[in-house]
PDB file of the backbone (N, CA, C, O) and the ligand in Angstrom, with CONECT records:
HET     ZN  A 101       1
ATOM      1  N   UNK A   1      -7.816 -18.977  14.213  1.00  0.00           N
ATOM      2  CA  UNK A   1      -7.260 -17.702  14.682  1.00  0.00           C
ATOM      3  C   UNK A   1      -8.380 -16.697  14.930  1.00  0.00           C
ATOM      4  O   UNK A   1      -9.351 -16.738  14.175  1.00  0.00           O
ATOM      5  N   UNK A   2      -8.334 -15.606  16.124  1.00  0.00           N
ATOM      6  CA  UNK A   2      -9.084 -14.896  15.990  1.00  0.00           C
ATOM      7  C   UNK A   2      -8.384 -13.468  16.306  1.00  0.00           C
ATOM      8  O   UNK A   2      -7.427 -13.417  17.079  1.00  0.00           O
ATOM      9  N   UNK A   3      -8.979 -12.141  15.583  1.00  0.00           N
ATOM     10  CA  UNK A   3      -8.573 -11.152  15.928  1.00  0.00           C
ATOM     11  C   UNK A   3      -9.389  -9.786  16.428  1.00  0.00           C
ATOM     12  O   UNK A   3     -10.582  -9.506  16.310  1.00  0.00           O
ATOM     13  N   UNK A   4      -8.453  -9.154  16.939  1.00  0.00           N
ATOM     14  CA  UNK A   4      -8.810  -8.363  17.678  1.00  0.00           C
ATOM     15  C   UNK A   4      -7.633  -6.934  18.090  1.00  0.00           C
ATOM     16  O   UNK A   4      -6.531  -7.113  18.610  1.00  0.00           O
ATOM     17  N   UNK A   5      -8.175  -5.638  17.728  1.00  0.00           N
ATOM     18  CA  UNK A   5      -7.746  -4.317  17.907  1.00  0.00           C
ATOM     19  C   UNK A   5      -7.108  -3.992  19.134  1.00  0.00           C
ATOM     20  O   UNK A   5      -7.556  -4.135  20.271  1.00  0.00           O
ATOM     21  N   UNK A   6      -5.952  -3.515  18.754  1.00  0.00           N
ATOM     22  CA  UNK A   6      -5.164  -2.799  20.434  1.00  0.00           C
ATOM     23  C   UNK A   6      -6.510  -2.561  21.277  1.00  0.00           C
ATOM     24  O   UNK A   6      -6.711  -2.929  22.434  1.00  0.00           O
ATOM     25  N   UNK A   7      -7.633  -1.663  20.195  1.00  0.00           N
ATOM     26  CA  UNK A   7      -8.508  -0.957  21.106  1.00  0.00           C
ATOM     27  C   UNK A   7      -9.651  -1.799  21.892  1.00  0.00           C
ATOM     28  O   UNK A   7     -10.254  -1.727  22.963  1.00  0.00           O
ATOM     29  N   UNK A   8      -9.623  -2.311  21.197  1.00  0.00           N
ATOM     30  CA  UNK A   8     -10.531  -3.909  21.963  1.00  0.00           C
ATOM     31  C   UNK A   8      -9.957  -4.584  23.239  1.00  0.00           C
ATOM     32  O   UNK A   8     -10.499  -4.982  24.269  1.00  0.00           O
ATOM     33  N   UNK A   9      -8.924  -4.575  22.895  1.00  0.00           N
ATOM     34  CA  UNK A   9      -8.043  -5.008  24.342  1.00  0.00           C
ATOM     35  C   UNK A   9      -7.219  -3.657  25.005  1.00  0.00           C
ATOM     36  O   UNK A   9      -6.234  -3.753  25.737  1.00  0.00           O
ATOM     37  N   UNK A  10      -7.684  -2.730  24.689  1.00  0.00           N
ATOM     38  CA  UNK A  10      -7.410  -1.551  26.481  1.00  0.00           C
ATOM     39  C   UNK A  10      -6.677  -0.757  25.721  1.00  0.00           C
ATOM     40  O   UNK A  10      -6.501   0.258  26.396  1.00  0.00           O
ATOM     41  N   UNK A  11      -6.077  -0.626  24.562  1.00  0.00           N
ATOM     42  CA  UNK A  11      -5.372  -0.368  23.887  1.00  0.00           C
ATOM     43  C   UNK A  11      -5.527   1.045  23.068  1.00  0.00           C
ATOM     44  O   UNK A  11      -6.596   1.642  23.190  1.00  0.00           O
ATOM     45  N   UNK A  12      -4.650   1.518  22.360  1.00  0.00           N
ATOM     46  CA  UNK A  12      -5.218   3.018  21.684  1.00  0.00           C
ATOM     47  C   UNK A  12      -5.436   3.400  20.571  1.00  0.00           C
ATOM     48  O   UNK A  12      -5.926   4.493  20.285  1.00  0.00           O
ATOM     49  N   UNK A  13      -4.934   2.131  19.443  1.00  0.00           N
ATOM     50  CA  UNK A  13      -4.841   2.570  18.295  1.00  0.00           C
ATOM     51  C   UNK A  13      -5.774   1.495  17.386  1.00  0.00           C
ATOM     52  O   UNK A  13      -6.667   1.072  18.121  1.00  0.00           O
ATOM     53  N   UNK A  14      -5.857   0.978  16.186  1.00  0.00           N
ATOM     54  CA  UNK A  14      -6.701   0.256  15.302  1.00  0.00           C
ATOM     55  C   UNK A  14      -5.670  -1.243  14.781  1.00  0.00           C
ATOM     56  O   UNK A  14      -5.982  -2.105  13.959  1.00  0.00           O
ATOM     57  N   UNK A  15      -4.512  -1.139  15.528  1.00  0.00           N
ATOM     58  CA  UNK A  15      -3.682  -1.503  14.972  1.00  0.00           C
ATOM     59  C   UNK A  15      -4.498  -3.592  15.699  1.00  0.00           C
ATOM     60  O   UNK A  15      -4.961  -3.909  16.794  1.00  0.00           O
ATOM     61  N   UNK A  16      -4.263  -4.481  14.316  1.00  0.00           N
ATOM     62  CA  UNK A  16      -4.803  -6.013  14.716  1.00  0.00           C
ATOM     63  C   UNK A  16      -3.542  -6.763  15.068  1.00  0.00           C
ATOM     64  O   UNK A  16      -2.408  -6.726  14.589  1.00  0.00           O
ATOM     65  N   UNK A  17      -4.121  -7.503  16.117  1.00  0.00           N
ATOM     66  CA  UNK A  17      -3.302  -8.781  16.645  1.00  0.00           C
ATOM     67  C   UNK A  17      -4.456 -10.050  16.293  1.00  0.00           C
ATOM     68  O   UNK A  17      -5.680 -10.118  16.406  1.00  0.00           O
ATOM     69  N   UNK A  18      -3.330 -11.058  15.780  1.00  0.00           N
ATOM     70  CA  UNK A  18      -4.411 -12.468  15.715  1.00  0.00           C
ATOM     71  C   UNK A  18      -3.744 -13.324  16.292  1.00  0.00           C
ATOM     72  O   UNK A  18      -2.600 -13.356  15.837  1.00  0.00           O
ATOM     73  N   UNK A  19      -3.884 -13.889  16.919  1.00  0.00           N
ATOM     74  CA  UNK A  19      -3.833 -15.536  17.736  1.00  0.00           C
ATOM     75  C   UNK A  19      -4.708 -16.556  18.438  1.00  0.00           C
ATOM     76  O   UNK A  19      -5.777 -16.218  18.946  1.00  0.00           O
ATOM     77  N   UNK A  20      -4.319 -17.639  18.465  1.00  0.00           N
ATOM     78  CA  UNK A  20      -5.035 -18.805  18.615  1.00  0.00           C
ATOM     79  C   UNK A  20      -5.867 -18.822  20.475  1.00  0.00           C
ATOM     80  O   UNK A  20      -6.582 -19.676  20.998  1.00  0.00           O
ATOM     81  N   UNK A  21      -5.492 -17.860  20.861  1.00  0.00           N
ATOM     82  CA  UNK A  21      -5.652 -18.101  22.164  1.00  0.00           C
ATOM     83  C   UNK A  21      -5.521 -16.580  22.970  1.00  0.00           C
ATOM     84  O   UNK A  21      -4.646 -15.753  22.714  1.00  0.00           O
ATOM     85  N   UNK A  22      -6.766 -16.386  24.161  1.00  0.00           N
ATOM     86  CA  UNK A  22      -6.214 -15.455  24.698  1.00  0.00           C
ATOM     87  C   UNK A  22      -4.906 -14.653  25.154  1.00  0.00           C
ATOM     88  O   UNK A  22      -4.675 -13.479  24.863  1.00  0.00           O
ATOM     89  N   UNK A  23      -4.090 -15.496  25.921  1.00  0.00           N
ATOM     90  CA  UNK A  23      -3.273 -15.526  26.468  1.00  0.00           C
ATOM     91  C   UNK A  23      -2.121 -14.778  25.396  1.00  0.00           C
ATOM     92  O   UNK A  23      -1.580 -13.686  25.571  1.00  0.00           O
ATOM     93  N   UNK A  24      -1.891 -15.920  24.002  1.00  0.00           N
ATOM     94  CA  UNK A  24      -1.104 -14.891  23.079  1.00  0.00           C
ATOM     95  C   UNK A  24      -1.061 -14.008  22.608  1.00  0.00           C
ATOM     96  O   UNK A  24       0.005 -13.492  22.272  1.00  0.00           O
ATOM     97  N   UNK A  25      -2.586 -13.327  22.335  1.00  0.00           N
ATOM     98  CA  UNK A  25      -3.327 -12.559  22.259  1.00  0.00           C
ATOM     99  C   UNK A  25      -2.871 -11.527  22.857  1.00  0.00           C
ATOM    100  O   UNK A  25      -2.314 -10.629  22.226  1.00  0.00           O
ATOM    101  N   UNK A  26      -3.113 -11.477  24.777  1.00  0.00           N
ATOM    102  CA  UNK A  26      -2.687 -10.398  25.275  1.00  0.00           C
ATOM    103  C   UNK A  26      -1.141 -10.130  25.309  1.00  0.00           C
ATOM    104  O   UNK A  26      -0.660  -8.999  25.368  1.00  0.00           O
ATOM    105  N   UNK A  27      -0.404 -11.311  25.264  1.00  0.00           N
ATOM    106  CA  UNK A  27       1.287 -10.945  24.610  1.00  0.00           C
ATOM    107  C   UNK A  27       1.306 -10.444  23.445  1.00  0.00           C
ATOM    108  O   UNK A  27       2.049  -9.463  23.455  1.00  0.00           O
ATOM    109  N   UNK A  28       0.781 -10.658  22.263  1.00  0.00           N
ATOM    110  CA  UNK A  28       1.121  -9.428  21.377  1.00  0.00           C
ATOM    111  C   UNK A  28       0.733  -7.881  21.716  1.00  0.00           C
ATOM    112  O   UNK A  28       1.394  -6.861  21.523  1.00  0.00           O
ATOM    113  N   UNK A  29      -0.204  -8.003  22.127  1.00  0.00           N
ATOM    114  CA  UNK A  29      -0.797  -6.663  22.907  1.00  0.00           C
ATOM    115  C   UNK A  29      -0.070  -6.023  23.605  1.00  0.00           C
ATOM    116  O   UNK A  29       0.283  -4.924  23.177  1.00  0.00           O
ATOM    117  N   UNK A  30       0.352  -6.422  24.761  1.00  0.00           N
ATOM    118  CA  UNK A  30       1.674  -5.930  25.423  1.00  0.00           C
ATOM    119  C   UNK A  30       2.859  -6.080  24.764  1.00  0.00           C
ATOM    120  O   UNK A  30       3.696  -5.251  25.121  1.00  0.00           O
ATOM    121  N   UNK A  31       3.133  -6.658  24.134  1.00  0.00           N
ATOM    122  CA  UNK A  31       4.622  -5.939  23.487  1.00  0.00           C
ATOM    123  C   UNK A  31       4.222  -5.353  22.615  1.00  0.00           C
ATOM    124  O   UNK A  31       5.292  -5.170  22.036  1.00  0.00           O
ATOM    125  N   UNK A  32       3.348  -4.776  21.882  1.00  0.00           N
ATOM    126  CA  UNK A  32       3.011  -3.466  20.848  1.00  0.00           C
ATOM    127  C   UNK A  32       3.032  -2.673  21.793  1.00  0.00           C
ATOM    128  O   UNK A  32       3.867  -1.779  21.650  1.00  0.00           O
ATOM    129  N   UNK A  33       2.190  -2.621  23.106  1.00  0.00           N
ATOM    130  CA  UNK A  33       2.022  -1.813  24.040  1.00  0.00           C
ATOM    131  C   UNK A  33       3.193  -1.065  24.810  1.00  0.00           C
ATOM    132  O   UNK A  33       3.041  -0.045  25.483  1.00  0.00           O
ATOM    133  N   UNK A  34       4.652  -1.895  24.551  1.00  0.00           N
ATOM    134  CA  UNK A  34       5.414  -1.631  25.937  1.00  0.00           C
ATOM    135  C   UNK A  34       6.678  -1.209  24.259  1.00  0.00           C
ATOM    136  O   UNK A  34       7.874  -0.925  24.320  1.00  0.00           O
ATOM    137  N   UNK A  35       6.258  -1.267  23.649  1.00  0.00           N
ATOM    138  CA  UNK A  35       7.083  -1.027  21.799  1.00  0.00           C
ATOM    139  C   UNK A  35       6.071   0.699  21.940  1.00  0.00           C
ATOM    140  O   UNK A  35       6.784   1.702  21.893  1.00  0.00           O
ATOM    141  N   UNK A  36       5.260   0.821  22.024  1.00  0.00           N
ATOM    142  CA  UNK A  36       4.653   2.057  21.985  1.00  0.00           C
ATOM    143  C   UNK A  36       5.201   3.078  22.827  1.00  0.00           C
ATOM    144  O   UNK A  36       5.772   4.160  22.689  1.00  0.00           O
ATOM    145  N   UNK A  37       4.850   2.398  23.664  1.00  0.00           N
ATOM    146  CA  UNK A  37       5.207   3.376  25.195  1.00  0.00           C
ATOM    147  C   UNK A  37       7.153   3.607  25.086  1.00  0.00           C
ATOM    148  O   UNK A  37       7.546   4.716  25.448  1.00  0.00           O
ATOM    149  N   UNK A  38       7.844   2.958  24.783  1.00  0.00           N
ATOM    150  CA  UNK A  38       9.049   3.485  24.581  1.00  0.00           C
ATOM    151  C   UNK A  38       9.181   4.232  23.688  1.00  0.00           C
ATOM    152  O   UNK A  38      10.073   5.080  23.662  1.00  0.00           O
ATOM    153  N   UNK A  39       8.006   4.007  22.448  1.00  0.00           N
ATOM    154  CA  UNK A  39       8.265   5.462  21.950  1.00  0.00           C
ATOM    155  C   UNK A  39       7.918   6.945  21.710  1.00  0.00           C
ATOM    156  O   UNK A  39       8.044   7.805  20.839  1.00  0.00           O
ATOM    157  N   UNK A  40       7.299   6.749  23.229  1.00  0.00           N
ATOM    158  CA  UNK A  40       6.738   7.879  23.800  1.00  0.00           C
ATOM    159  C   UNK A  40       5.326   8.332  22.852  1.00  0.00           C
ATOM    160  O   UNK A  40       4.812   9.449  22.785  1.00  0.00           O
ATOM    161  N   UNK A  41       4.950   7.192  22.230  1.00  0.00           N
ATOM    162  CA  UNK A  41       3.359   7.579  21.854  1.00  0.00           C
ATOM    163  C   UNK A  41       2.464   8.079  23.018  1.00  0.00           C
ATOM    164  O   UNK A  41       2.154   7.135  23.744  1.00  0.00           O
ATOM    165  N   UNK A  42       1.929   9.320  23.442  1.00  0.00           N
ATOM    166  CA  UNK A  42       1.150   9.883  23.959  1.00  0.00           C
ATOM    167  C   UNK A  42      -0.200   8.608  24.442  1.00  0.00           C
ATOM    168  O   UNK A  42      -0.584   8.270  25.561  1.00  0.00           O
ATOM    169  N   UNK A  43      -0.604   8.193  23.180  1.00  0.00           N
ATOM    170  CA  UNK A  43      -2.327   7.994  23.885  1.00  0.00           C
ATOM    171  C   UNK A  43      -1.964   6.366  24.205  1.00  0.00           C
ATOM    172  O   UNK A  43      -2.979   5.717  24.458  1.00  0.00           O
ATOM    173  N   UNK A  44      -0.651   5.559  24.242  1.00  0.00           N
ATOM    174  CA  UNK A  44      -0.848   4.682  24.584  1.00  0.00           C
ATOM    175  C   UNK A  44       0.034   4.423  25.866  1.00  0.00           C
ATOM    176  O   UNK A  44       0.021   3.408  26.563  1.00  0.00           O
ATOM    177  N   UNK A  45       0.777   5.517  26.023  1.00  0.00           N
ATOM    178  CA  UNK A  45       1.393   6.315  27.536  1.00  0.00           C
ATOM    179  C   UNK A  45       0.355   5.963  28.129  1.00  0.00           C
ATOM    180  O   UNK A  45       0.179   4.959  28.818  1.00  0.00           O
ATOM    181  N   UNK A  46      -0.497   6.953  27.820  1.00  0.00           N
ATOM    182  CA  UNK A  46      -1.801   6.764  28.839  1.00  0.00           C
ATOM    183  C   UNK A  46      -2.822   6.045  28.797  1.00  0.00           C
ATOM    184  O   UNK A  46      -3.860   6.334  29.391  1.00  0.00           O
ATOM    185  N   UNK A  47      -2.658   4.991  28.073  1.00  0.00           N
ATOM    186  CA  UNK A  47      -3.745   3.965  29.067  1.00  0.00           C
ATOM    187  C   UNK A  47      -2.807   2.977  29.595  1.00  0.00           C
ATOM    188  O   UNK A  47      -3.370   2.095  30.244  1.00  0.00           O
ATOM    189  N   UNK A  48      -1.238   2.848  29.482  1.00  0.00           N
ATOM    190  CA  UNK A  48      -0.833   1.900  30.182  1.00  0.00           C
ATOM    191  C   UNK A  48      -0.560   2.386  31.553  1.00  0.00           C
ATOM    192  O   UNK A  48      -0.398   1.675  32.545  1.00  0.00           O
ATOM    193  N   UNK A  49      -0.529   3.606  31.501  1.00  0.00           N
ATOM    194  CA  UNK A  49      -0.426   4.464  33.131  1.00  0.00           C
ATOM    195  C   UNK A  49      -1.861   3.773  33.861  1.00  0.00           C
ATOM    196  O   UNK A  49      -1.929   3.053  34.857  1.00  0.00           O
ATOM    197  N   UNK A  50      -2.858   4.235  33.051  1.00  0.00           N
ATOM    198  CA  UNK A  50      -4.303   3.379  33.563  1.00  0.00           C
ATOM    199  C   UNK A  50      -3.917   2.120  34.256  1.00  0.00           C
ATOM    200  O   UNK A  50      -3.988   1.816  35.446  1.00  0.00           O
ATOM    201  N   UNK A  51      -3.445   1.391  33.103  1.00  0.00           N
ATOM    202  CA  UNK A  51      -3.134  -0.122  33.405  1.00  0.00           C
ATOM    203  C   UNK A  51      -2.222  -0.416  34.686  1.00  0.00           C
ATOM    204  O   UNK A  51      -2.297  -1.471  35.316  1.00  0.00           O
ATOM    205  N   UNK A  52      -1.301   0.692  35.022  1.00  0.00           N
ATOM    206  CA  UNK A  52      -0.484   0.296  36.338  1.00  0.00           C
ATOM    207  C   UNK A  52      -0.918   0.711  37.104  1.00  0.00           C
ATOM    208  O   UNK A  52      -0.466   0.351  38.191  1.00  0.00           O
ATOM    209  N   UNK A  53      -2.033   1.700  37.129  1.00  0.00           N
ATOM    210  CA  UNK A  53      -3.079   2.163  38.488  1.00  0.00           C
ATOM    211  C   UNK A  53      -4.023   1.393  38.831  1.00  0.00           C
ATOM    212  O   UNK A  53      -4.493   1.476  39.966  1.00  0.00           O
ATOM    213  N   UNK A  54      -4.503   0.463  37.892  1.00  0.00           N
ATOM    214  CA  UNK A  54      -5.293  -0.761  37.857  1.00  0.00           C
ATOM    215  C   UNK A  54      -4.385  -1.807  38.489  1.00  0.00           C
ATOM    216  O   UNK A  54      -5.094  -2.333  39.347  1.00  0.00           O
ATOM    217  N   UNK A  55      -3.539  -2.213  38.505  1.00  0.00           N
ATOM    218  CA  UNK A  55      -2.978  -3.269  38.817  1.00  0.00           C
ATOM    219  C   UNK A  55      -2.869  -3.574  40.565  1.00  0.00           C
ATOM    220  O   UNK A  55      -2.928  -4.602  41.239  1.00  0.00           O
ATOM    221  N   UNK A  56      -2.672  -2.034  40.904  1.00  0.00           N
ATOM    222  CA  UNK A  56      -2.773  -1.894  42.711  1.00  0.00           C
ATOM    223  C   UNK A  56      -4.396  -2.466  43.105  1.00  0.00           C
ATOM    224  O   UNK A  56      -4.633  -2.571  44.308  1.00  0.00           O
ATOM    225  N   UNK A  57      -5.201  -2.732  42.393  1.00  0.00           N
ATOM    226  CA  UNK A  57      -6.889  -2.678  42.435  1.00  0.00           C
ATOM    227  C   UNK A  57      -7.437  -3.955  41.838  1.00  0.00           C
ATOM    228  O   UNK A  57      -8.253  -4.074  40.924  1.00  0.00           O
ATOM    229  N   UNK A  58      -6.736  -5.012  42.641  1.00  0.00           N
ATOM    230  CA  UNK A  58      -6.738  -6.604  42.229  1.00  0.00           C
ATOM    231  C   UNK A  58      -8.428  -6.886  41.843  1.00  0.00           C
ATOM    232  O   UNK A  58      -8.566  -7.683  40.915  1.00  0.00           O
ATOM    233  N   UNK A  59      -9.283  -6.524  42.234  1.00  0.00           N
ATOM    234  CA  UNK A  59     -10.627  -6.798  42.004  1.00  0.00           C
ATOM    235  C   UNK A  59     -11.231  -6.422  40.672  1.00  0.00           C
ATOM    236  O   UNK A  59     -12.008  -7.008  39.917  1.00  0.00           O
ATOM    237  N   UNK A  60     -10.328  -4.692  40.614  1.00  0.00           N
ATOM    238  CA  UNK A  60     -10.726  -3.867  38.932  1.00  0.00           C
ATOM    239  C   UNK A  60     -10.047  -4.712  38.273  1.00  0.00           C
ATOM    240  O   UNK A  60     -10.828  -5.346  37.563  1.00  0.00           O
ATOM    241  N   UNK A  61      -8.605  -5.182  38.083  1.00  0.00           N
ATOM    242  CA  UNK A  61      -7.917  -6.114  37.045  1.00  0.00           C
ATOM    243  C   UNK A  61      -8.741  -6.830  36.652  1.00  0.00           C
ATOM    244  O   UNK A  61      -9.153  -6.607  35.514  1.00  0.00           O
ATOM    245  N   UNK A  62      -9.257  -7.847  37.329  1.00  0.00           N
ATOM    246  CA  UNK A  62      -9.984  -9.343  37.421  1.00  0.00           C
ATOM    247  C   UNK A  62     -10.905  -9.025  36.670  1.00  0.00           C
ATOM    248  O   UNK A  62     -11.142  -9.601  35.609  1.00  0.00           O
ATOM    249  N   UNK A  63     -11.560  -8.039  37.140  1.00  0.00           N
ATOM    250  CA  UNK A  63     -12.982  -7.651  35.951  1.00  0.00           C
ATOM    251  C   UNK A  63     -12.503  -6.836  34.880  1.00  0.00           C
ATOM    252  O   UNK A  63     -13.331  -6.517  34.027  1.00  0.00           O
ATOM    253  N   UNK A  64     -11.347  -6.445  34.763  1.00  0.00           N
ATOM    254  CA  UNK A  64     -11.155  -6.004  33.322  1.00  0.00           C
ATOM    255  C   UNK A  64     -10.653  -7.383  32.138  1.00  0.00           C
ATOM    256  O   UNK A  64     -10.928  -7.818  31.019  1.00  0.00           O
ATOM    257  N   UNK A  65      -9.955  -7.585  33.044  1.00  0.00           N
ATOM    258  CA  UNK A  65      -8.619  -9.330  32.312  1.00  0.00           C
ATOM    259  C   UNK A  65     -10.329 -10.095  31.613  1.00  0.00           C
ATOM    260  O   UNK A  65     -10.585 -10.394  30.447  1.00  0.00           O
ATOM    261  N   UNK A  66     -11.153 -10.207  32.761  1.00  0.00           N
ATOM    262  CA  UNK A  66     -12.785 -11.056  32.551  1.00  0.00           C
ATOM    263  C   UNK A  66     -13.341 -10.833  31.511  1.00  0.00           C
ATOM    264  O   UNK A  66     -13.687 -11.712  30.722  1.00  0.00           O
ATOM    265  N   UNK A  67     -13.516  -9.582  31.353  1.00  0.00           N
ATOM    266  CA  UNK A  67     -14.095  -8.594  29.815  1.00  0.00           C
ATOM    267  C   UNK A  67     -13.673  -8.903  28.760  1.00  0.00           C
ATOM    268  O   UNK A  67     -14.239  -9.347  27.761  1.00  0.00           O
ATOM    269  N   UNK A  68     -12.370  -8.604  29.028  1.00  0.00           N
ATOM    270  CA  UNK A  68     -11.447  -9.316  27.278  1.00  0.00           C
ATOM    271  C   UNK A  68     -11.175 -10.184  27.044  1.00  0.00           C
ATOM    272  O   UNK A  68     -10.601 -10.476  25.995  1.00  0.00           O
ATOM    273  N   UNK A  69     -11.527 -11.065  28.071  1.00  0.00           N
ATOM    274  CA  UNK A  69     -11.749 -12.789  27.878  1.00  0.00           C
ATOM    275  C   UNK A  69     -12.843 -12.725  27.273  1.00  0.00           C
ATOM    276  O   UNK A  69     -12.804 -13.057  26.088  1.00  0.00           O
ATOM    277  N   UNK A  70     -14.000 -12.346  27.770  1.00  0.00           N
ATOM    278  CA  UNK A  70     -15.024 -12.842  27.391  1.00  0.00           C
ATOM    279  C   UNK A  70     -15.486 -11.855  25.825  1.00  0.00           C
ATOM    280  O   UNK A  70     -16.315 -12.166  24.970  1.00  0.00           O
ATOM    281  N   UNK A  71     -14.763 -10.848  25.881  1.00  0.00           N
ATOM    282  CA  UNK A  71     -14.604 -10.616  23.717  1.00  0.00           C
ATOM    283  C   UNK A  71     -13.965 -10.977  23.299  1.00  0.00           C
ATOM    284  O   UNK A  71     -13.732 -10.531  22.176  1.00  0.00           O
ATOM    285  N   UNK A  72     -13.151 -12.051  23.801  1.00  0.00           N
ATOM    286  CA  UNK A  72     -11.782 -12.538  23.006  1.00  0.00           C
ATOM    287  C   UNK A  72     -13.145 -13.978  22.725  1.00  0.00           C
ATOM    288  O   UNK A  72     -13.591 -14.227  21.605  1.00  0.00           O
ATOM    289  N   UNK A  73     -13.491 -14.581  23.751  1.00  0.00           N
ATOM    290  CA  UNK A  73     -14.419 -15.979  23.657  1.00  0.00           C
ATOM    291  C   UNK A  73     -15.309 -15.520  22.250  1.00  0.00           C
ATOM    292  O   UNK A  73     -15.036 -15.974  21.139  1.00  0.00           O
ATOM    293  N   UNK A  74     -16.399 -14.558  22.497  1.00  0.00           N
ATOM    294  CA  UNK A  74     -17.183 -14.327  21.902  1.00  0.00           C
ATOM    295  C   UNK A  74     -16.917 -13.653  20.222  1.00  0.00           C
ATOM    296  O   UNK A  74     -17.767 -13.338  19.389  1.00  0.00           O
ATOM    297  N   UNK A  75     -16.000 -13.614  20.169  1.00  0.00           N
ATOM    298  CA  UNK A  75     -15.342 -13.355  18.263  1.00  0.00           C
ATOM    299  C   UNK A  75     -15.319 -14.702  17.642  1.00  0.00           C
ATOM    300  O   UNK A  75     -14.921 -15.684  18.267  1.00  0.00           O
ATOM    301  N   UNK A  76     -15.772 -14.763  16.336  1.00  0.00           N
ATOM    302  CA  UNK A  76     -15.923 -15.313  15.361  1.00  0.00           C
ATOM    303  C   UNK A  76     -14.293 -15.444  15.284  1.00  0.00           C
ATOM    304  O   UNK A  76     -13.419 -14.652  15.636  1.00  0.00           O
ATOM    305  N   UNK A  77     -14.192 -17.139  14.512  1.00  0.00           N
ATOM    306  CA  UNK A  77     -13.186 -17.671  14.300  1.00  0.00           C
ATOM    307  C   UNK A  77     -12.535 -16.877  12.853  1.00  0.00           C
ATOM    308  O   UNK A  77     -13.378 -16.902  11.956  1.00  0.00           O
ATOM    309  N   UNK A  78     -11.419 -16.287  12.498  1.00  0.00           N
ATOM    310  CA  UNK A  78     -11.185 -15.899  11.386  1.00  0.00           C
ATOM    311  C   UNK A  78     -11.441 -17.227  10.237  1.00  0.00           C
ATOM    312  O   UNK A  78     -11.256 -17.047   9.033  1.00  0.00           O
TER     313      UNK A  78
HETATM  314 ZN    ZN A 101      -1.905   0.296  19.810  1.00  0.00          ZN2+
END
């Protein structure tokens, strides 16, 4: 397992997700994320607003999604 901070992955708070694999990884992330944002938490409002202004900007995604792959690769196995 490895883990890693909302804030590590785009995120706003300190709060840890652990899983075996990127991919699950960024699903816990987004549903804390989209669990946040319904409840009108302010600072994670706004970076998922980021995140849907990013999404029109297929090239910025790619190199962001790339990044947190490659700190998700580079973390020590718990
Ligand atoms: Zn968070």
């Amino acid at each position: 397992m490895k883990t890693m901070t909302c804030k590590q992955l785009g995120g706003a708070c300190d709060k840890k997700f652990s899983a075996e694999s990127f991919d699950a990884m960024a699903e816990l992330s987004r549903a804390h994320g989209m669990q946040m944002f319904q409840e009108g938490d302010k600072a994670h409002v706004a970076v998922i607003e980021e995140m849907i202004a990013m999404m029109n900007k297929p090239e910025e995604m790619q190199k962001w999604l790339d990044d947190k792959k490659a700190l998700f690769a580079a973390l020590a196995e718990d």
